[in-house]
Gaussian input, Z-matrix of N, CA and C with variables (Angstrom, degrees):
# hf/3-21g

backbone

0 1
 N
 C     1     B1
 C     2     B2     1     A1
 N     3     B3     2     A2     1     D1
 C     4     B4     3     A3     2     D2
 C     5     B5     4     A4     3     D3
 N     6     B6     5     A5     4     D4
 C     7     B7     6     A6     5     D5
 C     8     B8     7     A7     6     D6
 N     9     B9     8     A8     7     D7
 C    10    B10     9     A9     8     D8
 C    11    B11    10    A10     9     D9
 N    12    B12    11    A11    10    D10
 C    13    B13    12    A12    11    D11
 C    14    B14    13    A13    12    D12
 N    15    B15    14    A14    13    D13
 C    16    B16    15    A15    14    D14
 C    17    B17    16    A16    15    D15
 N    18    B18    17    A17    16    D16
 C    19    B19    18    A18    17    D17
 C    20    B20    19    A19    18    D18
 N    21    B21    20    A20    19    D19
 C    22    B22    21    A21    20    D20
 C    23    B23    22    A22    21    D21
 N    24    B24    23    A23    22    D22
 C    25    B25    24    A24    23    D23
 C    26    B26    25    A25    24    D24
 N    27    B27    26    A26    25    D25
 C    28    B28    27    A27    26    D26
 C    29    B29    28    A28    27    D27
 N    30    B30    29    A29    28    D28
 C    31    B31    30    A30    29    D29
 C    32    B32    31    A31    30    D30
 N    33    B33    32    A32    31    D31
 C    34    B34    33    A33    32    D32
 C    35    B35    34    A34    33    D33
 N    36    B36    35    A35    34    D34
 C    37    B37    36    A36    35    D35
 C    38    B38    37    A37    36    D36
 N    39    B39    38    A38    37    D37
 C    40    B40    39    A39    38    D38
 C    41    B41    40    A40    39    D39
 N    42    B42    41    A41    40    D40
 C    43    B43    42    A42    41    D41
 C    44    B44    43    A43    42    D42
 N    45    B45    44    A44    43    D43
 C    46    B46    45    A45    44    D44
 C    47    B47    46    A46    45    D45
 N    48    B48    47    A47    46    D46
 C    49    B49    48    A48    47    D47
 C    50    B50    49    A49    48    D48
 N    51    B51    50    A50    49    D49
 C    52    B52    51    A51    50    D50
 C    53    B53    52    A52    51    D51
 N    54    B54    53    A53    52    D52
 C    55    B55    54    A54    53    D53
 C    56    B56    55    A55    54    D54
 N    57    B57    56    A56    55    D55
 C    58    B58    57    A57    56    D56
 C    59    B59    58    A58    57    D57
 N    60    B60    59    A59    58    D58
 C    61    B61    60    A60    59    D59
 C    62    B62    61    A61    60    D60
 N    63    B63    62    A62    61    D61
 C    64    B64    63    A63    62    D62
 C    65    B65    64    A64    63    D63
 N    66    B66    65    A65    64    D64
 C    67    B67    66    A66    65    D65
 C    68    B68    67    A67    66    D66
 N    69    B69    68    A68    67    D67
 C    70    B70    69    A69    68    D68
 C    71    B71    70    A70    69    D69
 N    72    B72    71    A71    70    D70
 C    73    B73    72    A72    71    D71
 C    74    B74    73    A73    72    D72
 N    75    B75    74    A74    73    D73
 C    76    B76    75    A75    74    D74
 C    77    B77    76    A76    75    D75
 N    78    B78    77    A77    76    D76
 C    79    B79    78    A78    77    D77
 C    80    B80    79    A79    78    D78
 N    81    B81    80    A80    79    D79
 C    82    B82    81    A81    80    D80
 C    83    B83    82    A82    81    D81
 N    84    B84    83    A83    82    D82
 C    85    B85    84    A84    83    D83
 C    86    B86    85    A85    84    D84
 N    87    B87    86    A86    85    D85
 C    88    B88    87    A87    86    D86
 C    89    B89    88    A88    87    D87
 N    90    B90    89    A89    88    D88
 C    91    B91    90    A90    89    D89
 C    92    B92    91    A91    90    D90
 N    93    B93    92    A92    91    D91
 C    94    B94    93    A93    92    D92
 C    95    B95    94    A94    93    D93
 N    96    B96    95    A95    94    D94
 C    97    B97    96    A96    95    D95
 C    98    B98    97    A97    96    D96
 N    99    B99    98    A98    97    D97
 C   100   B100    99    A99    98    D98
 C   101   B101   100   A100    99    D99
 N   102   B102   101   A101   100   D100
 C   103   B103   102   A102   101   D101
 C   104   B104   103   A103   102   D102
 N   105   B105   104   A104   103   D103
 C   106   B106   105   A105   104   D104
 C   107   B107   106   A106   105   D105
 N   108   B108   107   A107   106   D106
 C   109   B109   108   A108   107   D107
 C   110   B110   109   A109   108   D108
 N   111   B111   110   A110   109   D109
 C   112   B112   111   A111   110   D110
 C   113   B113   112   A112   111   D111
 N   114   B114   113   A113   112   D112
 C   115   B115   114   A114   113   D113
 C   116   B116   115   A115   114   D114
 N   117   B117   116   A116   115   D115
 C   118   B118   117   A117   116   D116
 C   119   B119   118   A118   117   D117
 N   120   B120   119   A119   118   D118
 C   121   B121   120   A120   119   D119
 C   122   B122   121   A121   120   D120
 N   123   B123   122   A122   121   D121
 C   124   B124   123   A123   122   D122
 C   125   B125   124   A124   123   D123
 N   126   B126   125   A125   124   D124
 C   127   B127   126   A126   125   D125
 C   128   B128   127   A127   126   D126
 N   129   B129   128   A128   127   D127
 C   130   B130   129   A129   128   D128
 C   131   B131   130   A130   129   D129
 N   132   B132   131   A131   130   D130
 C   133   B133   132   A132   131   D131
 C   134   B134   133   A133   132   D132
 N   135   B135   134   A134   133   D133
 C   136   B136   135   A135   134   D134
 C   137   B137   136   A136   135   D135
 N   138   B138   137   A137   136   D136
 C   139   B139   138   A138   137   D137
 C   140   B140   139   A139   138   D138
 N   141   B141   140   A140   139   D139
 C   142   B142   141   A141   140   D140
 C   143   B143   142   A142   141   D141
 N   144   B144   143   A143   142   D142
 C   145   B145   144   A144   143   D143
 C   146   B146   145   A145   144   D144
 N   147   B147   146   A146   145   D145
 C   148   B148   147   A147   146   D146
 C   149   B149   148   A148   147   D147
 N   150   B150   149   A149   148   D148
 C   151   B151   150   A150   149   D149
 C   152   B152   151   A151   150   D150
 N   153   B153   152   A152   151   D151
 C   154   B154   153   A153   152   D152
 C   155   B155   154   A154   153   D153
 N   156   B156   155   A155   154   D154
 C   157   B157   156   A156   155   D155
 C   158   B158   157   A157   156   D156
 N   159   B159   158   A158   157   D157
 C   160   B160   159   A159   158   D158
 C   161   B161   160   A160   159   D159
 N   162   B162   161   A161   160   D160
 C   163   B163   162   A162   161   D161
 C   164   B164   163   A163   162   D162
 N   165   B165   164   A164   163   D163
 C   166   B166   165   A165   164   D164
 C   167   B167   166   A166   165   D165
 N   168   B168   167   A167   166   D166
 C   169   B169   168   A168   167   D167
 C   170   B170   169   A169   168   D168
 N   171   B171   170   A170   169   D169
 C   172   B172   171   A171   170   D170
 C   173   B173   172   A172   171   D171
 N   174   B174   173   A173   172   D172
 C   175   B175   174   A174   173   D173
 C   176   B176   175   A175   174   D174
 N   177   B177   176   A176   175   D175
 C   178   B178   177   A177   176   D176
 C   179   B179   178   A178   177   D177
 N   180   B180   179   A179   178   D178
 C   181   B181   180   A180   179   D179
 C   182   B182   181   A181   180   D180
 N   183   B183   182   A182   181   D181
 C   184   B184   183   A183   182   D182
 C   185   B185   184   A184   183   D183
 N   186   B186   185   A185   184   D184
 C   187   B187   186   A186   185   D185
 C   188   B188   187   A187   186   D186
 N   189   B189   188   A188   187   D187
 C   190   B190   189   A189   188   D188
 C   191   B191   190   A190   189   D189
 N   192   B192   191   A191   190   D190
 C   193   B193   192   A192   191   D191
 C   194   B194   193   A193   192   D192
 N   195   B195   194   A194   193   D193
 C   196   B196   195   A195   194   D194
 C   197   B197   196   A196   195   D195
 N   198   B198   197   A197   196   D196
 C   199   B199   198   A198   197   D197
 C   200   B200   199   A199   198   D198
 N   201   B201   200   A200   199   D199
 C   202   B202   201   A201   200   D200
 C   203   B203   202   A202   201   D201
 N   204   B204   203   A203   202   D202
 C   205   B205   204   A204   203   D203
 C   206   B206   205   A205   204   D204
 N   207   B207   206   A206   205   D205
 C   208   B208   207   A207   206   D206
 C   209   B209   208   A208   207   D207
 N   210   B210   209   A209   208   D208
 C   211   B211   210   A210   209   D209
 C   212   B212   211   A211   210   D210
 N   213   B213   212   A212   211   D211
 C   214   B214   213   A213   212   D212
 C   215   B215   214   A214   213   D213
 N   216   B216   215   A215   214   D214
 C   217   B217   216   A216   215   D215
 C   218   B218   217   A217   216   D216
 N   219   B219   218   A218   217   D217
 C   220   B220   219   A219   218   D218
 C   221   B221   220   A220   219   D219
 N   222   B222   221   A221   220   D220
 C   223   B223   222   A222   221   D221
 C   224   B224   223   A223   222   D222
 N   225   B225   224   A224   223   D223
 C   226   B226   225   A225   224   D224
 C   227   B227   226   A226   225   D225
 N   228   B228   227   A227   226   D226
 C   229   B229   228   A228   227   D227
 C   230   B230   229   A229   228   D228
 N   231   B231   230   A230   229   D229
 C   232   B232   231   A231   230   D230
 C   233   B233   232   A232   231   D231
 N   234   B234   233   A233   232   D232
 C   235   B235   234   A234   233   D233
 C   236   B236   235   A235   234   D234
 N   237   B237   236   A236   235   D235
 C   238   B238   237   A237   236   D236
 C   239   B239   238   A238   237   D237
 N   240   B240   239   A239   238   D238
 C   241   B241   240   A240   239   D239
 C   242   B242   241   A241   240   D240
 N   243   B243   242   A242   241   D241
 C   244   B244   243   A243   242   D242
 C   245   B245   244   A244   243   D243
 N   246   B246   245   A245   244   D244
 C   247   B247   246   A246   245   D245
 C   248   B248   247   A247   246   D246
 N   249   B249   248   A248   247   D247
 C   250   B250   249   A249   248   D248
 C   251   B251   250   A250   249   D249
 N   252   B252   251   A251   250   D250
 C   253   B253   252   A252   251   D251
 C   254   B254   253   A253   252   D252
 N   255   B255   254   A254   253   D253
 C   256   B256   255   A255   254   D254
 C   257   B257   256   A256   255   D255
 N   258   B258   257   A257   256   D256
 C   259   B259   258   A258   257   D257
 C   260   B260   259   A259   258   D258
 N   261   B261   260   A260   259   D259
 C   262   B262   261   A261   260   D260
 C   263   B263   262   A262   261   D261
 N   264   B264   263   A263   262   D262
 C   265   B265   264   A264   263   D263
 C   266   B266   265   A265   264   D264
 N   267   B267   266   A266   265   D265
 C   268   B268   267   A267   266   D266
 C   269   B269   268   A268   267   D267
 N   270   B270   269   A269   268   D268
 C   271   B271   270   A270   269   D269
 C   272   B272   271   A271   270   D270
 N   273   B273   272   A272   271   D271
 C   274   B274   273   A273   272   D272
 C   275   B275   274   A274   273   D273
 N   276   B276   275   A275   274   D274
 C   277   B277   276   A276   275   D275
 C   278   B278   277   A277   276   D276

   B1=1.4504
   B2=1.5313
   B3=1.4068
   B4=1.5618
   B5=1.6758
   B6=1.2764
   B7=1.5487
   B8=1.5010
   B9=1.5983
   B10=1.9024
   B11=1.2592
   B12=1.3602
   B13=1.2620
   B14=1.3334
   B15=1.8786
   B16=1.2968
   B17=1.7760
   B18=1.0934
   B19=1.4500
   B20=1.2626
   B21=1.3535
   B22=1.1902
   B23=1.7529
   B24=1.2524
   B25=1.5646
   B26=1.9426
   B27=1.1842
   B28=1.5890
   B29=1.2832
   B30=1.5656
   B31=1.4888
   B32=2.2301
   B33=1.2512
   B34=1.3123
   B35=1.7985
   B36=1.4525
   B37=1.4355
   B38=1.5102
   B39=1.3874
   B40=2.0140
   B41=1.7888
   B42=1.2476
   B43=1.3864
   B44=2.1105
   B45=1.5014
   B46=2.0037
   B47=1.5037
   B48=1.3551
   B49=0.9611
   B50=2.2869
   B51=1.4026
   B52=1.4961
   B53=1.7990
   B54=1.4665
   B55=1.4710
   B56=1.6101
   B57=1.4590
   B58=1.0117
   B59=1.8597
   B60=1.2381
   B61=1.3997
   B62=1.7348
   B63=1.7789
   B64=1.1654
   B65=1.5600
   B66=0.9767
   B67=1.4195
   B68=1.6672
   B69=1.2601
   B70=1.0547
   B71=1.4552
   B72=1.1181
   B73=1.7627
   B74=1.8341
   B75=1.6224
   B76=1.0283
   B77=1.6627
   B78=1.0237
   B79=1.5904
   B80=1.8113
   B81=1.5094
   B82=1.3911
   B83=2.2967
   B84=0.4988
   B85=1.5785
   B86=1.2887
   B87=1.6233
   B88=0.9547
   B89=1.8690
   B90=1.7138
   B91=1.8762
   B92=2.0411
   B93=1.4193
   B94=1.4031
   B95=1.8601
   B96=1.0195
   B97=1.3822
   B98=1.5815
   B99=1.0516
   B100=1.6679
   B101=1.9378
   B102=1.6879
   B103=1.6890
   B104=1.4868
   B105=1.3627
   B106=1.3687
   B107=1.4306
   B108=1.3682
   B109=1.6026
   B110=1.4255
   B111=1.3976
   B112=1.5073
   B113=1.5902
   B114=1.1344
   B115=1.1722
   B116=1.9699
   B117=1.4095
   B118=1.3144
   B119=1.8435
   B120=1.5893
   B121=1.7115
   B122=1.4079
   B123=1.1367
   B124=1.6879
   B125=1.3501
   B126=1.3641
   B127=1.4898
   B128=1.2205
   B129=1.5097
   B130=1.3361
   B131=1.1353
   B132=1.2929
   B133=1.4924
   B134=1.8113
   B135=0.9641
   B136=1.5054
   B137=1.2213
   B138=1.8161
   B139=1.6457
   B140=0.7260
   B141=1.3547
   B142=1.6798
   B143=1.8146
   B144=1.0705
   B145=1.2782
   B146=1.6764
   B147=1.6998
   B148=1.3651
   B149=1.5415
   B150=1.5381
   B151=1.8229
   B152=1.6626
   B153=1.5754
   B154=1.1158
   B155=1.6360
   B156=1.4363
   B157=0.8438
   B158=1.9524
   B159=1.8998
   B160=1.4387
   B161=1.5052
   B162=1.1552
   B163=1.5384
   B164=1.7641
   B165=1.2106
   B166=1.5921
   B167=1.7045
   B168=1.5893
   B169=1.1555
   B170=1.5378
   B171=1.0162
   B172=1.7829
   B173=1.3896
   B174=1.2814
   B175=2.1364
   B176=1.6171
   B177=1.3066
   B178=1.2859
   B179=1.7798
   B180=0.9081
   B181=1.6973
   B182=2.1260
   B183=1.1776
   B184=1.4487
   B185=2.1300
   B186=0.8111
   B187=1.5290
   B188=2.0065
   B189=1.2955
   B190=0.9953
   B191=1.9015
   B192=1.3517
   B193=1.5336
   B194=1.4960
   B195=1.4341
   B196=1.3669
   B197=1.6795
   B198=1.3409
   B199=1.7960
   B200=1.7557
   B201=1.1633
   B202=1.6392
   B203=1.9657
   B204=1.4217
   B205=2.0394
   B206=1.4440
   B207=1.3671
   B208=1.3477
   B209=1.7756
   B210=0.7773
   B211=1.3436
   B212=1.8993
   B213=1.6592
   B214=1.6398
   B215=1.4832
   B216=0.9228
   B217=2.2232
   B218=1.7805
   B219=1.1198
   B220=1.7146
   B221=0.9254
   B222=0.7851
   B223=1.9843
   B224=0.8905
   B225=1.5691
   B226=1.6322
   B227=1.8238
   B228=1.1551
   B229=1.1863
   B230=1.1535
   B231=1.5526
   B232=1.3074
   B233=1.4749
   B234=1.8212
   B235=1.4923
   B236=1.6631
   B237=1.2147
   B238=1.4607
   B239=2.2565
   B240=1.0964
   B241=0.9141
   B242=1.4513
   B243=1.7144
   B244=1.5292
   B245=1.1982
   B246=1.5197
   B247=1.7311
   B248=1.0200
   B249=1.1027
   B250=1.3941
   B251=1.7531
   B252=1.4381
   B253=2.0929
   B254=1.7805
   B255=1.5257
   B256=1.4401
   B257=1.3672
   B258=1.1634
   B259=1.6605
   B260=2.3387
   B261=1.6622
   B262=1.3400
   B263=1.5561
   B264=1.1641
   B265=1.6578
   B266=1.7379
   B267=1.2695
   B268=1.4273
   B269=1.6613
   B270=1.1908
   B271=1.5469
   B272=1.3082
   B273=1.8374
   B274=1.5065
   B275=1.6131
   B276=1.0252
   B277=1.7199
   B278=1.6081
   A1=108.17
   A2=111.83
   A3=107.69
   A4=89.28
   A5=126.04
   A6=136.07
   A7=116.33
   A8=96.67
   A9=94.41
   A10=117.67
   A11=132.56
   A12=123.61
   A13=118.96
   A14=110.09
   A15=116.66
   A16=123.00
   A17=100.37
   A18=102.07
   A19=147.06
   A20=116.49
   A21=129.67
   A22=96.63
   A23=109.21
   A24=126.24
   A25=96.41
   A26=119.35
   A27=132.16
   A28=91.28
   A29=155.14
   A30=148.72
   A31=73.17
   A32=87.32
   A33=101.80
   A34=126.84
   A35=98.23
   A36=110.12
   A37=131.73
   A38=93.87
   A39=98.40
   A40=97.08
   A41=106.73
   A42=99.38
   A43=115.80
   A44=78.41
   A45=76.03
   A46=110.47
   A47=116.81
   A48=134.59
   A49=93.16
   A50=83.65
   A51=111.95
   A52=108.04
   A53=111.32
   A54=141.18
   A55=119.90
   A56=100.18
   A57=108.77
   A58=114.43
   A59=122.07
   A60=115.47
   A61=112.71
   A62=125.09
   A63=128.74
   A64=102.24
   A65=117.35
   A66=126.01
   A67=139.19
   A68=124.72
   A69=134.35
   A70=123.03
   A71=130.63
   A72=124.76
   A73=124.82
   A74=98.53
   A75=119.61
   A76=105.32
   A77=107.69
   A78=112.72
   A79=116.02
   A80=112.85
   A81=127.95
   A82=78.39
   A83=108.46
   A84=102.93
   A85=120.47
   A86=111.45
   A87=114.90
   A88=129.32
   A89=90.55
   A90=96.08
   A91=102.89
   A92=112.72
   A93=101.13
   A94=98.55
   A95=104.71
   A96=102.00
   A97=131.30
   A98=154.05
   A99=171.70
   A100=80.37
   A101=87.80
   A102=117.34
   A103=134.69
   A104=105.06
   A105=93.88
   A106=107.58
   A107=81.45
   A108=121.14
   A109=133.19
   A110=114.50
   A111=139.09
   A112=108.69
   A113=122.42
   A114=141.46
   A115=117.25
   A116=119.17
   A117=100.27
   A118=89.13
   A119=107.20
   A120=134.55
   A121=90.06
   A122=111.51
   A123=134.36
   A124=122.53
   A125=104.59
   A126=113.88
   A127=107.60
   A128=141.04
   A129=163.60
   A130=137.10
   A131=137.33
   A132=149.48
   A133=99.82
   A134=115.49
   A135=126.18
   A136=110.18
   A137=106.25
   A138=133.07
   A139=147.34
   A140=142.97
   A141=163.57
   A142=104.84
   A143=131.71
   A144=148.03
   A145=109.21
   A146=119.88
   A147=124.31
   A148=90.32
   A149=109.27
   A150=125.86
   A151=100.64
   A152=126.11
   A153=121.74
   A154=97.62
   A155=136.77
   A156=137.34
   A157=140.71
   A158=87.96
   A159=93.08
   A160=135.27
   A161=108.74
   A162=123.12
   A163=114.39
   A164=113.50
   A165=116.13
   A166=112.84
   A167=110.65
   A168=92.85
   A169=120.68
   A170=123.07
   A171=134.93
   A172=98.55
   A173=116.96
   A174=104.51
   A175=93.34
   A176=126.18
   A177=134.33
   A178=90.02
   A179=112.86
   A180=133.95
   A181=79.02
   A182=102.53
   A183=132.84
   A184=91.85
   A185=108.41
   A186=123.69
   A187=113.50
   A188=110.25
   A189=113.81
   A190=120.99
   A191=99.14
   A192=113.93
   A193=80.37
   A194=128.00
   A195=117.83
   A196=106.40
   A197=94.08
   A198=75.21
   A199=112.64
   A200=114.73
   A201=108.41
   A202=110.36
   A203=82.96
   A204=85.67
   A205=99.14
   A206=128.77
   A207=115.77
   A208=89.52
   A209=141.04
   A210=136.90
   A211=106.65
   A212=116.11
   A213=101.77
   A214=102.60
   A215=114.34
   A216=110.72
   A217=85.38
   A218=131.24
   A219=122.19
   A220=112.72
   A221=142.18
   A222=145.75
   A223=105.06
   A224=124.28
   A225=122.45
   A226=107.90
   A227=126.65
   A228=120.42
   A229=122.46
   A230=126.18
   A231=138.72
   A232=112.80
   A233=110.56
   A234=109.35
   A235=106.34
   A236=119.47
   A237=110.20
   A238=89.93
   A239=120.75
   A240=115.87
   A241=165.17
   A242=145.99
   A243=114.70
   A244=99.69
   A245=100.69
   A246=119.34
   A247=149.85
   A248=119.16
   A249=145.99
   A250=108.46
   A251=124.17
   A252=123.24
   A253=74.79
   A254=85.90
   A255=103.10
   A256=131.56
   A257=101.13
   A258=111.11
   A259=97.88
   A260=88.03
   A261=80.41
   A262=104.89
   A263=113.18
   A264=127.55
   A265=109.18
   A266=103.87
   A267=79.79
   A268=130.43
   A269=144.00
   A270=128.53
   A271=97.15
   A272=107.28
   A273=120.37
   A274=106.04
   A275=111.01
   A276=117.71
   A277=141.86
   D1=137.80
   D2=-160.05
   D3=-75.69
   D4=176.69
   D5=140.28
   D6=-15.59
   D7=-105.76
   D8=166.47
   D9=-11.42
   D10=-76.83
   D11=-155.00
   D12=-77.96
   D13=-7.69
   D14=152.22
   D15=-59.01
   D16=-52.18
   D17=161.33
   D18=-78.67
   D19=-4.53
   D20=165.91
   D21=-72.70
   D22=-59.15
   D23=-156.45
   D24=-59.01
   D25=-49.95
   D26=-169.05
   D27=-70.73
   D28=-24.89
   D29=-93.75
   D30=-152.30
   D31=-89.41
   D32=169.91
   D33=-23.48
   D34=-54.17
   D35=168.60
   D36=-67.77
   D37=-21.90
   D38=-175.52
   D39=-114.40
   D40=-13.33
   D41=-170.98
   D42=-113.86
   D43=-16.96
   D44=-163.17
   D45=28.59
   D46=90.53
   D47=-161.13
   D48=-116.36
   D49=141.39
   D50=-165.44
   D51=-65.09
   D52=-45.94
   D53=144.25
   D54=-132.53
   D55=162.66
   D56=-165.31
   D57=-156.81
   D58=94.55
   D59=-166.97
   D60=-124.93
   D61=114.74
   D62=-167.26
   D63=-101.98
   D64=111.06
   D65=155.27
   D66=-92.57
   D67=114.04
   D68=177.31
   D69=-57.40
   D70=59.23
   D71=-174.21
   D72=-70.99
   D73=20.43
   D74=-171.75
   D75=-51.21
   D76=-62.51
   D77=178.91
   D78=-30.05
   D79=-47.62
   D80=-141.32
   D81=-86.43
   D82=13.73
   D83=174.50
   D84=-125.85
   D85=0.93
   D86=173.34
   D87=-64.53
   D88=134.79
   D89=-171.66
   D90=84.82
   D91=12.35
   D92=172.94
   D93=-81.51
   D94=-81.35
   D95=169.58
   D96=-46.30
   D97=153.98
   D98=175.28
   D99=-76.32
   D100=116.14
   D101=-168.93
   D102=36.29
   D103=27.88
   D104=153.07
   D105=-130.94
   D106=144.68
   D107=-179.42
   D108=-85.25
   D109=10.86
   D110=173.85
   D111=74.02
   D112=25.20
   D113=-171.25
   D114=-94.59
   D115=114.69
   D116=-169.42
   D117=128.83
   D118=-169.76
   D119=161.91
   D120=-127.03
   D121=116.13
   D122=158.75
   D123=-141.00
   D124=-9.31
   D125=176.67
   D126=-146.85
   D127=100.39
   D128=127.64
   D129=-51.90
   D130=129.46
   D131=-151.58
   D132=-142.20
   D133=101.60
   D134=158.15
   D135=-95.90
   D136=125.09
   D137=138.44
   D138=-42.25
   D139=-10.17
   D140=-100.49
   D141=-100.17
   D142=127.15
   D143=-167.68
   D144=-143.23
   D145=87.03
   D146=-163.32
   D147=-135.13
   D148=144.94
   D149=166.65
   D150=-61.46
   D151=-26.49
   D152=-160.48
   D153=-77.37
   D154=-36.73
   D155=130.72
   D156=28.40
   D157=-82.40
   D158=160.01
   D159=-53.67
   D160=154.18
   D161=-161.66
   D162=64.66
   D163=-25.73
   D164=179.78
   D165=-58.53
   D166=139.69
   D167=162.42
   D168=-92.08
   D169=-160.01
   D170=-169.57
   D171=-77.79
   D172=-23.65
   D173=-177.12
   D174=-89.37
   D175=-24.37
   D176=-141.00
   D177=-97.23
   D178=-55.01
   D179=-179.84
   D180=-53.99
   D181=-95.37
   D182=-175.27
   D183=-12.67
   D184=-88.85
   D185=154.50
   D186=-6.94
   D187=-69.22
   D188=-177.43
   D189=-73.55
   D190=-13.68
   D191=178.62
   D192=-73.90
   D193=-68.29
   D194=-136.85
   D195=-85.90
   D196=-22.09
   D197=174.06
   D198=-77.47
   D199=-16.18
   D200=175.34
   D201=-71.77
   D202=-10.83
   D203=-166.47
   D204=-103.58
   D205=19.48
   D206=-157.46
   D207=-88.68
   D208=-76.20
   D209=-175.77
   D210=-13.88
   D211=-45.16
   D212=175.96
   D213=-91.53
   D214=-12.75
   D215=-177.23
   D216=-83.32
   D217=-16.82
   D218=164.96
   D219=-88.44
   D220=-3.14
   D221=176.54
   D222=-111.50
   D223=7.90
   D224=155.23
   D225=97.51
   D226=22.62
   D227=145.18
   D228=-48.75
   D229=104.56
   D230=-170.31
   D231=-50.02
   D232=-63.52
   D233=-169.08
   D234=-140.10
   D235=148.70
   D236=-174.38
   D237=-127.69
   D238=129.29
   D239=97.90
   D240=42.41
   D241=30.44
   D242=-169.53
   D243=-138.55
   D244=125.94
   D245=148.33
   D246=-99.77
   D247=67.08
   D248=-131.99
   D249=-103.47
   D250=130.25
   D251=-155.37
   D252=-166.09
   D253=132.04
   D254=126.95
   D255=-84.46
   D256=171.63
   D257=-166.27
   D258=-68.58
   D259=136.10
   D260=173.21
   D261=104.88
   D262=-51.73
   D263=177.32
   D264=-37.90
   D265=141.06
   D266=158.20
   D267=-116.27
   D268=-179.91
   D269=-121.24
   D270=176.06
   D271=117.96
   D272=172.82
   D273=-44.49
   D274=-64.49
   D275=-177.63
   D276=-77.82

């Protein structure tokens, strides 16, 4: 199972989330580090739009993404990413 669909799938399961959009920005880092070529999921950006959300603040939201993702941020997912709204909120994207 690639990355993404690890996190979509873990994301989905703890959150039933209202929307939900995983992006790979793996490419856009390419040549930061000595040989890599932005090639792979090492850098992920979640959308996430959940009711569970409300009343939370942004570390609290921020917080609750990452403890549901800790199993792929332990397998060495480099960088995540989070955009995290309740429903209603309003939202650059």
């Amino acid at each position: 199972m690639s990355i993404k669909a690890q996190i979509e799938s873990l994301l989905q399961d703890g959150l039933h989330p209202e929307q939900i959009e995983v992006i790979n920005e793996s490419h856009q880092h390419a040549g930061h580090q000595p040989g890599f070529d932005g090639a792979g999921e090492t850098h992920m950006r979640v959308r996430i739009v959940a009711a569970q959300f409300g009343g939370m603040s942004r570390l609290q939201r921020h917080r609750a993404v990452n403890d549901l993702l800790k199993p792929v941020l332990d397998a060495g997912l480099h960088a995540l990413a989070i955009e995290a709204a309740a429903p209603g909120e309003p939202r650059r994207w």
